[in-house]
C-alpha distance (Angstrom), angle and dihedral (degrees) to the residues before:
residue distance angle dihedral
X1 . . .
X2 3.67 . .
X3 3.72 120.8 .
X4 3.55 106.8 7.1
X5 3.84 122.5 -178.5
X6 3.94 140.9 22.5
X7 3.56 118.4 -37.8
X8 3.92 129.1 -174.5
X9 3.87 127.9 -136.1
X10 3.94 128.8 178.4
X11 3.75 103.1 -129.9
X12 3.90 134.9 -160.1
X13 3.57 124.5 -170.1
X14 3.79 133.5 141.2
X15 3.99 82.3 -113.8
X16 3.52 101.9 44.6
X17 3.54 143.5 11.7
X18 3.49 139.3 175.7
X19 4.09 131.0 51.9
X20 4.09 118.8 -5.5
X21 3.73 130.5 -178.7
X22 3.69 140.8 -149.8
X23 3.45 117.2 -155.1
X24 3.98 113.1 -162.2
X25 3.94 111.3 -168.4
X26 3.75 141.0 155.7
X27 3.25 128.7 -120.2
X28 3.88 128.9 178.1
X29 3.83 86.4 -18.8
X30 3.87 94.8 -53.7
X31 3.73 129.3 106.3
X32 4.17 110.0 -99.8
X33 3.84 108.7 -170.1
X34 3.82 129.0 168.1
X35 3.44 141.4 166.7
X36 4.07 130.2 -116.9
X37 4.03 131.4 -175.6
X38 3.37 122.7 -135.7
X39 3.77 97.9 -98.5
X40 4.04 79.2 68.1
X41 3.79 92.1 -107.5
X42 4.43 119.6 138.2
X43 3.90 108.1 -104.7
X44 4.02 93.8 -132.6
X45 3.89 85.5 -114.9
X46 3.92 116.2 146.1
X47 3.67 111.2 -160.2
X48 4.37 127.4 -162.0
X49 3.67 143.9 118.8
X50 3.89 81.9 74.5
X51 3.48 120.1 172.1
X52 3.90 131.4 179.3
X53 3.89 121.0 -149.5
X54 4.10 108.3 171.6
X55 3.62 112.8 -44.9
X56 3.88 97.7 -9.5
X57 3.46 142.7 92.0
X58 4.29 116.1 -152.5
X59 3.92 126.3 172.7
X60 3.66 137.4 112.5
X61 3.69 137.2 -86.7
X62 3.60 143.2 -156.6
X63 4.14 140.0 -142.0
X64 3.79 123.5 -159.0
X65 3.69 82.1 -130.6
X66 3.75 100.2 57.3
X67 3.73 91.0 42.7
X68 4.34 108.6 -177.1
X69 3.95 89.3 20.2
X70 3.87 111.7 111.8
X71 4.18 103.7 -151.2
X72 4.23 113.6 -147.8
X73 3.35 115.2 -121.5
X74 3.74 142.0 -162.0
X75 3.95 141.0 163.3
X76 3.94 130.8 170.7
X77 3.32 129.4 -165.0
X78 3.69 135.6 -151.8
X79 3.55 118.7 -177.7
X80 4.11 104.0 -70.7
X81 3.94 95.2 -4.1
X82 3.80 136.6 69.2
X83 3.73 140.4 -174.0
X84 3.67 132.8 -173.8
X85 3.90 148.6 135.0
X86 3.92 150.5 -115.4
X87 3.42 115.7 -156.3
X88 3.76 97.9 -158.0
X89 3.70 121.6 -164.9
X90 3.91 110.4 -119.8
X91 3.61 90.6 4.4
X92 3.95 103.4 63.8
X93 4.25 132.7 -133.1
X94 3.96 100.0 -22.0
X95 4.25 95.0 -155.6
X96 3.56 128.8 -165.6
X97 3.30 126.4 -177.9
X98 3.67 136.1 148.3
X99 4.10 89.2 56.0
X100 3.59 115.3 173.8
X101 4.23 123.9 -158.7
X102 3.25 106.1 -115.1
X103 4.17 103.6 168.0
């Protein structure tokens, strides 16, 4: 599976800044991927309709806040480093880049 483990992204948003992680597991044969903040706490991201085409991960997510809005997602990996988006209703394009494996 594609992009297993912890990876760390610097992120700036006029709601949050500071470290963020995505967490890409496997669970019963299915990707399970969530989202952390740096004070170790679960970004209430849900993550599914993922699909994987070559080194990249695409799908949609969902926020207890934005309840009914589906969020676009992507994330690409390269060997030890990963970039992606969230294109967060009301908030804007959430971009990280620059993401470093980090378990």
């Amino acid at each position: 599976m594609l992009g297993l483990g912890k990876w760390k992204f610097q992120v700036k948003t006029r709601f949050y800044s500071g470290d963020a992680y995505l967490v890409v597991g496997e669970k019963d044969g299915a990707y399970d991927i969530h989202t952390e903040l740096g004070n170790g706490k679960r970004a209430d991201f849900r993550f599914g309709k993922l699909q994987v085409e070559g080194n990249t991960i695409t799908g949609t997510a969902q926020h207890s806040l934005l309840q009914g809005n589906l969020i676009p997602f992507s994330a690409t990996f390269e060997d030890d480093s990963a970039s992606g988006f969230l294109d967060v209703p009301f908030v804007g394009m959430i971009k990280f880049s620059d993401g470093e494996k980090v378990g």
